[in-house]
C-alpha positions as CSV (number, residue, x, y, z in Angstrom):
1,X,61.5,33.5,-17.4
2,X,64.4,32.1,-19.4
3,X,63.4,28.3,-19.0
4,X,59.6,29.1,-19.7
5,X,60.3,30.8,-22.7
6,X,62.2,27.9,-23.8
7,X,59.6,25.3,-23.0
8,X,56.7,28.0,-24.1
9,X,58.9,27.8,-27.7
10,X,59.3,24.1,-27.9
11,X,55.1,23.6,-27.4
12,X,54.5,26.0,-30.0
13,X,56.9,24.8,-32.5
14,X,56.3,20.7,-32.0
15,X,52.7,21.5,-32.5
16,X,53.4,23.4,-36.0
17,X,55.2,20.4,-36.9
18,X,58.9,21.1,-36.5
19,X,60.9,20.2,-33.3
20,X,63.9,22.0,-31.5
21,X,67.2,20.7,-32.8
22,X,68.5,17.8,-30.8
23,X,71.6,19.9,-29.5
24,X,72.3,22.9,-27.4
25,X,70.6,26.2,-28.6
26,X,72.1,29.2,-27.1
27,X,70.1,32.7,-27.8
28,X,72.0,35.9,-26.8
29,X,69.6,38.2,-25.4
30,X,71.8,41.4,-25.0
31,X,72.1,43.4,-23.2
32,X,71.9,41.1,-20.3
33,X,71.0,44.3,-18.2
34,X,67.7,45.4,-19.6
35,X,64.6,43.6,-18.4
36,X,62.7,41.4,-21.2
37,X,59.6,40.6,-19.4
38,X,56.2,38.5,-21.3
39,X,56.8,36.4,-23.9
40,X,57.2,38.6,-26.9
41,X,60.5,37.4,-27.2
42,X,59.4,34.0,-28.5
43,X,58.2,34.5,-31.8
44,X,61.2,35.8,-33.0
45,X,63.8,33.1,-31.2
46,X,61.2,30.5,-32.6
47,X,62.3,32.1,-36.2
48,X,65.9,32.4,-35.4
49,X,65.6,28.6,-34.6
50,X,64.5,27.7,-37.2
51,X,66.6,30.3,-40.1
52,X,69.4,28.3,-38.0
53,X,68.2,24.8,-39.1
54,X,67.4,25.9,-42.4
55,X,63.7,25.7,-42.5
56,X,62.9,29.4,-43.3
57,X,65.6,31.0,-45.6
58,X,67.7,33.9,-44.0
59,X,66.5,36.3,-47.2
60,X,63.0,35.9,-45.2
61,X,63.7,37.7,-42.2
62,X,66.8,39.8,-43.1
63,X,66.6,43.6,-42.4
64,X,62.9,42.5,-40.5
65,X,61.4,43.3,-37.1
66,X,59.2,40.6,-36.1
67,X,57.0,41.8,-33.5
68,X,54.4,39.1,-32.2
69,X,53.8,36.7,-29.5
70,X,53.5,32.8,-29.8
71,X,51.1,30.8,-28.3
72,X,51.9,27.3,-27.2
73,X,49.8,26.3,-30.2
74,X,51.6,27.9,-32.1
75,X,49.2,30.7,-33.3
76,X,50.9,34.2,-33.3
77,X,48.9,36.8,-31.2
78,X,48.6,40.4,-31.1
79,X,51.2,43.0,-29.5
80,X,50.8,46.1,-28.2
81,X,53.0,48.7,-29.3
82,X,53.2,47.7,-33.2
83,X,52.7,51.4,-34.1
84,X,55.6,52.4,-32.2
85,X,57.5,49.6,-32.9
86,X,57.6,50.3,-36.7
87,X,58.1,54.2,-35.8
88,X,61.3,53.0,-34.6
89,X,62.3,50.3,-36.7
90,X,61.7,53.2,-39.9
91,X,63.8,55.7,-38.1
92,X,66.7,52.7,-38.0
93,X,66.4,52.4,-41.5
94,X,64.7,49.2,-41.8
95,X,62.1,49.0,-43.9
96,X,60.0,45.9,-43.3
97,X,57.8,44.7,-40.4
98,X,56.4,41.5,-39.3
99,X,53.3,41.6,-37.4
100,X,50.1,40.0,-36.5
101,X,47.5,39.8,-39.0
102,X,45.2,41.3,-36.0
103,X,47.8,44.2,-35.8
104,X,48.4,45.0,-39.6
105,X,45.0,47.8,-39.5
């Protein structure tokens, strides 16, 4: 799921225009025993990427929860579970969401 991930990342973020670095990227997705099935994971590593390279400012994602999934054309896609999601995320103390247009209602 790893490697697709990766590859499903790289479509998505050539076709917006910016490509992976040319060096190794390594994304620690801790804790290595808990099971992170789908591909909701990609639309925030895709940002991570690129606050590393400097294309998006950390000040834009700091203290967020992005909560979306990436298509390989690099459209982001409704989630289930933004409701409870930002349930959680407010009773952590963070105050600011990323979703979806589709899932903003």
């Amino acid at each position: 799921m790893v490697k697709e991930g990766a590859t499903r990342i790289q479509s998505a973020l050539k076709t917006v225009g910016h490509e992976l670095p040319l060096k190794k990227v390594t994304i620690n997705l801790a804790p290595a025993d808990l099971r992170k099935p789908g591909c909701g994971l990609d639309l925030p590593i895709a940002i991570a990427v690129l606050v590393a390279e400097g294309i998006i400012p950390d000040a834009a994602i700091a203290d967020r929860v992005v909560l979306g999934e990436l298509g390989l054309d690099g459209a982001v896609r409704s989630v289930r579970g933004v409701l409870a999601s930002a349930m959680c995320a407010r009773a952590a103390g963070i105050r600011s969401i990323l979703v979806p247009e589709s899932c903003a209602a």
